[in-house]
N, C-alpha and C positions, 0 to 999 in steps of 0.2 A: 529399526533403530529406535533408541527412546524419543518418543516425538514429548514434548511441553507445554501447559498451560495452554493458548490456546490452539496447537498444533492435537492435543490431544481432546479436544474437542470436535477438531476439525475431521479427524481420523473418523472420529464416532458417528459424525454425518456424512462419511466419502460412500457409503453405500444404498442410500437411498435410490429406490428402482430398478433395484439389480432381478435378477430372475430369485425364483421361487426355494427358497433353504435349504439345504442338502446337508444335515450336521452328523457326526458321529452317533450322537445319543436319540432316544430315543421321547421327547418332549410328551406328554399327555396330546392327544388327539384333537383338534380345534373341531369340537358340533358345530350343525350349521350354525343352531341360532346362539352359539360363543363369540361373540366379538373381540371380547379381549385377547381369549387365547392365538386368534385370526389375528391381530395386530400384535401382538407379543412377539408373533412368528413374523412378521414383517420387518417388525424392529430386531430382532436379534437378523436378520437377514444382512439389514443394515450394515450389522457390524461385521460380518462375515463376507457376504457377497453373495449369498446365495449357492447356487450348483455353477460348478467350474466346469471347464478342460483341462486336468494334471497334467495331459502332454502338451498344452502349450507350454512353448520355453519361458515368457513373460510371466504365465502366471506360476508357474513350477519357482520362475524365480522368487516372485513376490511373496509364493508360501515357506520357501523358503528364510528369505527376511524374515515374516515374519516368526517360523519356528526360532531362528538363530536367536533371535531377542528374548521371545518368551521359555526358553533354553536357558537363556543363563540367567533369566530372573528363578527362574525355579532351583536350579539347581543352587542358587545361592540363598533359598528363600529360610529363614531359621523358623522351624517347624518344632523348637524345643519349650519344655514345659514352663520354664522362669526366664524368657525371652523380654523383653523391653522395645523391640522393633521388629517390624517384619526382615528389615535389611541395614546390616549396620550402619551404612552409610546416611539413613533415614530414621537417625534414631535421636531422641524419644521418638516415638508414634503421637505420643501427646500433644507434640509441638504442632500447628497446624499446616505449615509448609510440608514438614513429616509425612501426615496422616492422608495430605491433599495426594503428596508423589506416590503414597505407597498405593493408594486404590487403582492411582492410574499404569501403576505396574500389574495390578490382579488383573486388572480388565486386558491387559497384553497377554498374562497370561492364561484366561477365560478366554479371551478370544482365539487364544493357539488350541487351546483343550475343544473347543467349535468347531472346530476347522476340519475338515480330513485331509489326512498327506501333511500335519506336522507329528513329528516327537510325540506331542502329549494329548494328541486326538484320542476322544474319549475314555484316556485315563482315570479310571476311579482311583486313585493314588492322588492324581492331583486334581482331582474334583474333591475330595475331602478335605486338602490340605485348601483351599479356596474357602470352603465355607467355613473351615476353623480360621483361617485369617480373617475374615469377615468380622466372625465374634469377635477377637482378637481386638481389630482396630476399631469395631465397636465398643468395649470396656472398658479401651484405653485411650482411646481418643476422640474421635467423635459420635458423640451418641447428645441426646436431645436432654441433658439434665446439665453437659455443659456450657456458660456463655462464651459469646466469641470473644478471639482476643487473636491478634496480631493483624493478616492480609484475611479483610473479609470475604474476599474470593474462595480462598479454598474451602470456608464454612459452606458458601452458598453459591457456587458453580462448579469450579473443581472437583472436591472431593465430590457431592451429591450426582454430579453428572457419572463419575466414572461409576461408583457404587450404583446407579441406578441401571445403568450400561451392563455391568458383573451380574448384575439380578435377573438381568433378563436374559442372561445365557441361562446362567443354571435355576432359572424358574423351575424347571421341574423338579431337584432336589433340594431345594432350599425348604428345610422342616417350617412348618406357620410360624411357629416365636421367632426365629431367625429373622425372617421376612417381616413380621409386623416391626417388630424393632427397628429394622432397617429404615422401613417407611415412616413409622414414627421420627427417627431425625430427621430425615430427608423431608418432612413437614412440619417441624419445628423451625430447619432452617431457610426450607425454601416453601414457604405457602402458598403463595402464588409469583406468578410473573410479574407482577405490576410495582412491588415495592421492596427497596433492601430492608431487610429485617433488623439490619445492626441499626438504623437510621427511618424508623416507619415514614418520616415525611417526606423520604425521598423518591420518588416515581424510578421506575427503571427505565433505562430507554437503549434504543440501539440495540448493538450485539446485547448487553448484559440482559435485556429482555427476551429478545428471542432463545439464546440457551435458557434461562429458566422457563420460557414455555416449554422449551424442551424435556426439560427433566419435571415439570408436574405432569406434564403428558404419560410419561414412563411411570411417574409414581401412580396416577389415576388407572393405569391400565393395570399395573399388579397389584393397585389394591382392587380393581374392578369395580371401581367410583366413578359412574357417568359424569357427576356432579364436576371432578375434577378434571377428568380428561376435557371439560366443557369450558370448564376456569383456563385449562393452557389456550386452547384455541381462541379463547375471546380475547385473552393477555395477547396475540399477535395485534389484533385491533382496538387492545384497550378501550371495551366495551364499560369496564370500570366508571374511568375517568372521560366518558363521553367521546373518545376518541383521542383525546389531546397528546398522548403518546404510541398510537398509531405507529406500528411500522409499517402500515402501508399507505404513505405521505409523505408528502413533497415537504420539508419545515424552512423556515425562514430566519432561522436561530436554533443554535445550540445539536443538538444529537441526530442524527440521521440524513437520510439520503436528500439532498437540495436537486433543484430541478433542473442546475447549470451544469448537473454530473458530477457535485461536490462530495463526497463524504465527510460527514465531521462526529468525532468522539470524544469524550471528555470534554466535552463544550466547546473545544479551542483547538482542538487537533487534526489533521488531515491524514484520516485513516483509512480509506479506500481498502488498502490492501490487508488491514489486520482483522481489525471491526468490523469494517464492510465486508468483508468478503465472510466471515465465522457468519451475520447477520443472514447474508445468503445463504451459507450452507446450513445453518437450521432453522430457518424458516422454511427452505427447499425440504429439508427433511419431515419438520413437521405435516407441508401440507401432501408430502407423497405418503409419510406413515396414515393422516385419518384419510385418505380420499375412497371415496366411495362409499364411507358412512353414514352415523349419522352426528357426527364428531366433523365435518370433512368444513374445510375452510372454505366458505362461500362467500367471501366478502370482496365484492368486483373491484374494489381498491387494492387488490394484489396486483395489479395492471402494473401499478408503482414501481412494484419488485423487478416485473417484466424488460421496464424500461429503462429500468438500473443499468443492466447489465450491458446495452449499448451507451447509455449516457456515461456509467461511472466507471464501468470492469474495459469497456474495449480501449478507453484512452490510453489505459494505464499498464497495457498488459505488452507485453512488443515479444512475442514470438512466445508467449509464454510465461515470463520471464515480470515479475511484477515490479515493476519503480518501486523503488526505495524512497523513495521522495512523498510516498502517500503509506508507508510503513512503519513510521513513528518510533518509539524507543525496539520496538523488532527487531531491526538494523544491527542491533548489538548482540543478537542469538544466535548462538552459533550454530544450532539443530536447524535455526528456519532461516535457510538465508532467501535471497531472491528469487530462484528458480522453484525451491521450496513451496513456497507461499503463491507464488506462481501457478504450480499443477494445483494445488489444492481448490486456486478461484476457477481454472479451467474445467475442474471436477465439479465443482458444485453449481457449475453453468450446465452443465453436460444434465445434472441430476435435476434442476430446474426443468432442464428443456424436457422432459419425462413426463411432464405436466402439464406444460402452457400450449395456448395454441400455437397451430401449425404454422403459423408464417414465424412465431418468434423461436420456437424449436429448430426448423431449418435453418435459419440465419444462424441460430447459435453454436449447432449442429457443425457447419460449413466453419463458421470462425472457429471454432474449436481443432477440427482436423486440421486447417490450416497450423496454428500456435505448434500444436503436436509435433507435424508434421517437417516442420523449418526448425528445431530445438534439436540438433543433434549432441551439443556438447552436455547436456543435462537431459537425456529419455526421460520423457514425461511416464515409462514402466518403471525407472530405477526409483524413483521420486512417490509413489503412489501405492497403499493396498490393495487386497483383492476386489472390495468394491470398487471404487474408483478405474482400475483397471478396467476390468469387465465394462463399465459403461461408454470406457475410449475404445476399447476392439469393437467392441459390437457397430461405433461410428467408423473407425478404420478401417475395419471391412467391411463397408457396403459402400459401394460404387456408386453408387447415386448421391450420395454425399459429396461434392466436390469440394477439394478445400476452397475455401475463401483466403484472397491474398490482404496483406496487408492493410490498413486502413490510413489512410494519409489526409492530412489537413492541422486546421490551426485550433486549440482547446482555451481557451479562457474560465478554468474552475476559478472564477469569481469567490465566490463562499469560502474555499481552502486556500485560497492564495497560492494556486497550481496555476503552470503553464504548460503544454504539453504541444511540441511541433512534432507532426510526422509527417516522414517522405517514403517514397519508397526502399529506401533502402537505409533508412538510420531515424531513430527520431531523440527529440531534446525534450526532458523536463526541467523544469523550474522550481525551484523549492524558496519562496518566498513566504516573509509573516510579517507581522501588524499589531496595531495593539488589539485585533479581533483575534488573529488567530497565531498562536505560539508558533518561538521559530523554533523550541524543540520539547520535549516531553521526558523527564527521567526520573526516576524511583524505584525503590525496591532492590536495589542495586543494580539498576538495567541503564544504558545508553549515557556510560559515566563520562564520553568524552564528546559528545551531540552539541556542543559550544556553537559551531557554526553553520550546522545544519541547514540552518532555517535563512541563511543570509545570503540568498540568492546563488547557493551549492545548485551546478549546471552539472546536469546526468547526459551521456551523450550515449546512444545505443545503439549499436552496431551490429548489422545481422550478421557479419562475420566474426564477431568476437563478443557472445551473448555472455559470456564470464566477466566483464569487467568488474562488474560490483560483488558480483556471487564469491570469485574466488580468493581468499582471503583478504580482502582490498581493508572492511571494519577495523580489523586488527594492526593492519602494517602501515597504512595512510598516515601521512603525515597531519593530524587532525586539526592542524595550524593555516595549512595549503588544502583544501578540497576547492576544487575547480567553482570558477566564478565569484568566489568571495574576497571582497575588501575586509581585512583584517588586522588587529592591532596586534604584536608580536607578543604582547604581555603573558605571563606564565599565568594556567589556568586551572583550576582546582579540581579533582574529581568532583561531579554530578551525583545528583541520587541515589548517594550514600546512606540517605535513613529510610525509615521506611514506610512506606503510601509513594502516590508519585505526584507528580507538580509539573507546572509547567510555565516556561518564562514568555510573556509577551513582550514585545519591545515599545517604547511609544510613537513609534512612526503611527502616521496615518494611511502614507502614498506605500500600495503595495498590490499590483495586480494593471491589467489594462485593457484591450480590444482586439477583436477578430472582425476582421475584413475577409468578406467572400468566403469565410469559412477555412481559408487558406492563409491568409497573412495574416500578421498579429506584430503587437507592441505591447512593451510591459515594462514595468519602474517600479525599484524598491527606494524609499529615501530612508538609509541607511542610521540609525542612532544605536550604536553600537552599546551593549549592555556593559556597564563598568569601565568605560571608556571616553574618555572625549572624541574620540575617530567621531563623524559625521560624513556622511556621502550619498550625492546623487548618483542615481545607478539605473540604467536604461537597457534594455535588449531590445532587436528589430529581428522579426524571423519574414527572410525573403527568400521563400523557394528554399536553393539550397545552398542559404546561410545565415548564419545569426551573425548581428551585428551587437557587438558589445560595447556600449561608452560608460563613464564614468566622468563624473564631475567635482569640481568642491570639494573635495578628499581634504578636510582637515582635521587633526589631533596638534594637540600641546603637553602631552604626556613623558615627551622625552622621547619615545619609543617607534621603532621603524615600524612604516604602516607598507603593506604587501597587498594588490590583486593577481588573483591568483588564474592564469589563464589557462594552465590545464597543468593534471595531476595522473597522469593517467598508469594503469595497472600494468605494468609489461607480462605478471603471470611468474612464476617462479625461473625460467630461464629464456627468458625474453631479451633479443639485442636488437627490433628492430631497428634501423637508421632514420636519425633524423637529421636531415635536411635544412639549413638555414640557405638561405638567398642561394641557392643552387650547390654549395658547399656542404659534403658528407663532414658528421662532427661524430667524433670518439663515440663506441658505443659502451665502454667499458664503465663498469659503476664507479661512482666518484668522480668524476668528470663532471665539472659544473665552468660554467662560462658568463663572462658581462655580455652581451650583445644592444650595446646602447643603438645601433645605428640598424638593426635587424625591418625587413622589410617585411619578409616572409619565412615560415618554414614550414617542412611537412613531418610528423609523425609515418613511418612505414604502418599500415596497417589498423592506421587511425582518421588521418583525413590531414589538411593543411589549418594555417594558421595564417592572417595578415595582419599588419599594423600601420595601419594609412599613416599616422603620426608617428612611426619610431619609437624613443620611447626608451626608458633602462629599463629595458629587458636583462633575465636574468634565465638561466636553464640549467638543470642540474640531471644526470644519471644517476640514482641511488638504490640501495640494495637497506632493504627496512624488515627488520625484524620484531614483532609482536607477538601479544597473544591474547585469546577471546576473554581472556581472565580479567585482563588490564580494562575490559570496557563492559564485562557484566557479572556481578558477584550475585547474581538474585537467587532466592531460594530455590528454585524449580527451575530457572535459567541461564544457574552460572557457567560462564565457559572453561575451556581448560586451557591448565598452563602449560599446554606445550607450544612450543615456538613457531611460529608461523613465519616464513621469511616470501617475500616478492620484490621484485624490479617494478622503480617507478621513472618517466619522464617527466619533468615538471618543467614548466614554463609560470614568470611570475612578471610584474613588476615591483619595481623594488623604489617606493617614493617618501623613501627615507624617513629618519626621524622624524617627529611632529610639522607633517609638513603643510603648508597652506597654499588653499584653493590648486589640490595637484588634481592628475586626469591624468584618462586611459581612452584608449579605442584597439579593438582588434574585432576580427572577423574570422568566424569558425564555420570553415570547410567540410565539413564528416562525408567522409569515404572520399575526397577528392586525391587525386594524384597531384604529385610531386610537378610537373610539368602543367597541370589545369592551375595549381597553387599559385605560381610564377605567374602565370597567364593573366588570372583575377587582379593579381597583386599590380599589375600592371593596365590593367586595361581600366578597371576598377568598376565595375557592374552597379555597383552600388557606393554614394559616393554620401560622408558624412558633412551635413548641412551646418549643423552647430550641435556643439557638446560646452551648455555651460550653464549658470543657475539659474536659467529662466528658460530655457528651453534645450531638450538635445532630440536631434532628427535628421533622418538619411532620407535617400533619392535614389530608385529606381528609374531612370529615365527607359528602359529597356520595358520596364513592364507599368510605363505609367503611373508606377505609386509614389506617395510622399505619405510618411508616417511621421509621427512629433508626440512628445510627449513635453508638453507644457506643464513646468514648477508654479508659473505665473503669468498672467496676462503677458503675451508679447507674439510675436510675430517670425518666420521664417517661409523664404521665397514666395511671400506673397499671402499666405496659410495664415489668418491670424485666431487667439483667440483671446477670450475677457477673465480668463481664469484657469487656474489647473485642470488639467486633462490629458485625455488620451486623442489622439485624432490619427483616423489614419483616412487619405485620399487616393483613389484609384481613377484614372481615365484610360479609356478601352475604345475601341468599338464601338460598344453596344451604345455609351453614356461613359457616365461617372456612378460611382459606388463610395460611400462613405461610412466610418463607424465610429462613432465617439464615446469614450467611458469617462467615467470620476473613480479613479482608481484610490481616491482620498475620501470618497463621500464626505465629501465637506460642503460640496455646493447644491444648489437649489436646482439652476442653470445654467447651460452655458454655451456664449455663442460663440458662431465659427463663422469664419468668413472666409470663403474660398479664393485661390486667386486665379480665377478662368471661370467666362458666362454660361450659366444655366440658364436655360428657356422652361422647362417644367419638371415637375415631380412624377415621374414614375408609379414610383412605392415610396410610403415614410412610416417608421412604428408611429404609433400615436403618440409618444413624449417628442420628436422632431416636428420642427413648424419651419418649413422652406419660404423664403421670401429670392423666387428665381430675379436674374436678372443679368448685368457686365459683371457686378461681383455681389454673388449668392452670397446669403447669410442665414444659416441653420441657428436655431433655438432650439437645445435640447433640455429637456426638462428630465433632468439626473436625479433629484433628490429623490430617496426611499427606492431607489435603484440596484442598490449594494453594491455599487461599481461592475455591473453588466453592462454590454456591450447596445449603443442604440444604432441603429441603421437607416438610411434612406439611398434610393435610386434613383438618378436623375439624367436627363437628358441635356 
């Protein structure tokens, strides 16, 4: 398929570590003491796979994809004398979006002419017609006499990436002018890693760093310049700037991997799965192409990278299958949806672990076959090229690999304002922002309807139903109602319309909260709606298996009906499962929508239940929504098309009317429960809500000991009090008591807690906790320069 942007970066590193080359043609001979030609052949490996089995069915398929694609780029490729584009739909070539998509169509089709067992396997026909495109979109479009001008991307990663990719298939017949030309732009625009060119005082960082190591590496090795293959390498450690843009570093602001498991991009965005993950795949690929040189990454701070991949990839990843919630304006491409982006971070785990030591290769090893392995409705073979492929069989088959199951517990990405519950058999993200971090990111014409993204939108992920988000959900949602946001009804404007991209922070401060035992957690957005008077306190409680949802203070004076939205869910294009109110089947037919002001409980078939300790105007509608990817991304290289997209949705809302004052919500979400467990809960009530109001909202586990509270302001609840905004959660057990308290506002210094039941002595405390035991304990935690992370003490 045509993969984009940075799917077609991603593609270029899925073969790192594959077995040893097998191409049609015939390359110049690597001498021992040739290094480059030795690494030449490694990287063009990269892009192939290396030597196959044609009679596997998976890869017979995969080389097939890939002929079918590089197929009908060729055959539509205009190969005539007074041509103005490689392809009309890419035309001018001049234009930079143009010039960026047309290289990364030659490199589809150099890569099919690579390959044996496609179409155009060492075709001299279209091996010629490659290197006259070459010149082609060299004299007309980018070549190093040009300045930039529109999306500096495709100056200086896009196009230079694919062109250097192209170069290194057909190195052996690329005449010298060709080739020096080549690399002369490709060093005009990208000279090293450390700085954009359009803007010299800008440092690069993150992904945008690691792809240009990338590609001076490829440009150093075919001009056969030690000097520069030594510039990409050092650009991973920004030997430059002393370290200070380091991708191999934990940072405390702004671009890269934080050490809570956060991913952050564009300074303000929670990127895990776009950024992060392209960040891994060529870094991985850089240090698999120099290793064993004298180019090879030796910088023991790659450990960082190592431990990314459990801190930042395994929260986020649920069978494969990447949160949308750490994917940013991506969400709106239709080439990469979730499962997408998904195998490609699985891949590039797979191709890390080729490298690192043995204990972190197994582990990753194991979690990988597991993801693979449980993703039946999206093959992680239909999803993936020959590299990539090849390095999941080789873990597929061998038996010593056992899958690793599920990973289950409470995530607190502090730094991104992510929250991430998993159980074993469903888990919850959290999509919350602040005035640190945007609640959504759009430009370029990408993620034109992303309004509410960031407002506490609840992803619920079901290992029986891994498509909810994947399958057309962008397009057909009703982008008014996504699950868990308070919302003002007002008509909202198309997004990132022009073009660069931006990104909106809200001014809240409270946005994030704490992990208890690793397992339980509590989280608050306080809610200041962008263009709106709507304000609202907004709370979550994740208890085992269920989230407890309140809401407070819900007021606007706008005129306009204000809605939370309790679940929006995908039914799939012919979906009737039954839902369930207080024991009553209701109409499964589209159009059916209902008041249920007095509703106790209900269940989704095939979804989980739903309670409402409070009641509540509830509202629920059946509806059949028809969209298309067009409506939410016009971007150069990643518009989608307008063919119509239709699916079944179930929605569940409250409905708290026009500008209404000081309203509230409570419900409680069940995932994967049954109809009869739902009723049970609903009644027996496991977990029961303490107060939901502007000074405090907080529930009670009597069953497992805990009391959790999320404190607006000094105040007090069953005894729990504190002297200021916070997070608290309290657990008594057995063992003791376990406590965790954050500043999910960092607005304070300290802040104390006073428990209500005596402590005799301190266990454990981090060092910002100071226990003062007694008939009633009183913790001092010292929060300030904390970023709103979790502090902990153990008590007896």
């Amino acid at each position: 398929m045509d993969l984009t942007r940075r799917q077609t970066l991603a593609l270029a590193a899925a073969g790192a570590g594959a077995a040893a080359l097998t191409t049609p043609f015939a390359p110049r001979a690597a001498a021992a003491d040739d290094p480059y030609e030795t690494l030449l052949a490694r990287a063009a490996q990269q892009l192939t796979g290396g030597d196959f089995d044609p009679s596997d069915p998976d890869v017979a398929a995969a080389v097939a994809a890939l002929d079918e694609q590089a197929a009908a780029w060729w055959r539509t490729l205009d190969t005539s004398a007074g041509r103005t584009a490689l392809w009309p739909d890419l035309s001018p070539a001049s234009d930079p979006g143009m010039f960026g998509q047309s290289y990364t169509r030659l490199r589809t089709v150099a890569t099919a002419w690579a390959t044996a067992g496609t179409s155009l396997s060492a075709d001299a026909a279209v091996r010629d017609a490659l290197l006259d495109a070459l010149r082609f979109l060299h004299s007309t479009g980018y070549n190093a006499t040009r300045p930039e001008s529109g999306n500096w991307w495709f100056w200086e990663i896009g196009a230079p990436r694919a062109l250097m990719d192209t170069c290194v298939l057909l190195r052996a017949h690329l005449p010298a002018d060709d080739l020096a030309a080549h690399l002369a732009t490709v060093a005009r625009f990208v000279p090293d890693p450390d700085r954009r060119t359009n803007s010299p005082s800008l440092a690069e960082t993150g992904a945008n760093r690691a792809d240009k190591a990338v590609i001076v590496a490829l440009r150093g090795l075919l001009a056969r310049d030690p000097d520069v293959v030594a510039l990409a390498r050092d650009g991973l450690s920004d030997t430059r700037d002393n370290g200070r843009n380091s991708l191999f570093q934990y940072v405390t602001s702004g671009d890269g991997f934080y050490a809570d498991g956060s991913f952050v991009q564009h300074s303000y965005v929670a990127y895990t799965g776009t950024y992060g993950s392209v960040l891994l795949g060529s870094v991985g690929q850089l240090v698999a192409l120099l290793a064993g040189t004298t180019w090879a990454v030796t910088d023991p701070a790659v450990s960082v990278l190592y431990e990314a991949v459990d801190r930042s990839f395994a929260p986020v990843l649920f069978d494969g299958v990447m949160m949308d919630a750490v994917r940013g304006r991506a969400v709106s491409r239709e080439r990469a949806p979730d499962h997408t982006d998904g195998a490609a971070a699985v891949s590039y785990i797979l191709q890390l672990a080729d490298g690192a030591p043995q204990a972190y290769a197994d582990r990753w090893r194991a979690a990988a076959k597991g993801w693979i392995l449980r993703n039946q409705e999206t093959p992680f073979a239909t999803l993936v090229g020959i590299p990539a492929l090849a390095r999941a069989k080789a873990v597929l088959d061998d038996s010593a690999v056992r899958p690793a199951e599920r990973i289950t517990g409470h995530f607190a990405l502090a730094d991104m304002d992510r929250v991430v519950h998993r159980r074993p058999g469903w888990a919850c993200a959290l999509s919350l922002s602040s005035k640190r971090i945007a609640a959504y990111e759009a430009g370029n014409g990408e993620n034109l309807h992303g309004w509410y993204t960031g407002d506490g939108m609840t992803y619920l992920y079901d290992g029986e139903d891994l498509d909810a988000f994947g399958d057309g959900f962008w397009p057909t949602v009703d982008p008014y109602r996504l699950p868990g946001t308070t919302v003002d009804t007002r008509a909202r404007a198309d997004l990132g319309t022009d073009g660069g991209t931006g990104t909106v922070r809200p001014k809240n401060a409270v946005a994030g909260g704490a992990v208890l035992d690793g397992r339980y957690g509590a989280a608050a957005m306080e809610l200041i709606a962008d263009g709106s008077t709507l304000r609202a306190k907004k709370a979550w409680f994740f208890v085992d298996d269920a989230v407890v949802a309140l809401g407070s203070g819900i007021t606007a004076s706008d005129g306009r009906t204000i809605e939370t939205v309790v679940e929006n869910r995908n039914l799939h294009a012919g979906g009737a499962p039954v839902l369930t109110v207080d024991g009553r089947r209701r109409p499964t037919e589209a159009g059916w929508s209902a008041a249920l002001p007095g509703a106790r409980w209900a269940h989704l078939e095939g979804t989980g239940g739903y309670v409402f300790p409070a009641g509540g105007p509830l509202k629920a509608l059946r509806e059949e929504r028809t969209g298309t990817w067009r409506a939410l991304n016009t971007g150069a290289d990643t518009a989608g098309s307008t063919t119509p997209v239709t699916r079944r949705y179930a929605t569940l809302w409250f409905d708290h009317g026009p500008s209404p004052t000081a309203a509230s919500y409570a419900y409680v979400l069940l995932p994967g429960a049954s109809a009869a467990t739902t009723g049970a809960w609903s009644r027996s009530r496991p977990v029961r809500t303490l107060a939901n109001d502007a000074t405090v909202q907080a529930v009670e586990s009597p069953r497992l000991g805990l009391l959790a509270a999320h404190f607006w302001a000094a105040g007090s609840v069953e005894g729990l009090r504190a002297d200021g905004p916070g997070t608290v959660l309290v657990r008594r057990h057995e063992g003791g008591v376990t406590v965790a308290v954050a500043d999910p506002g960092r607005t304070a210094t300290a802040l104390t807690v006073e428990l209500p039941f005596p402590v005799r002595r301190v266990v454990r405390a981090d060092d910002t906790v100071t226990v003062t035991p007694g008939r009633r304990p009183v913790l001092t935690v010292q929060v300030g320069g904390s970023r709103g992370h979790t502090h902990t003490a153990e008590l007896r």
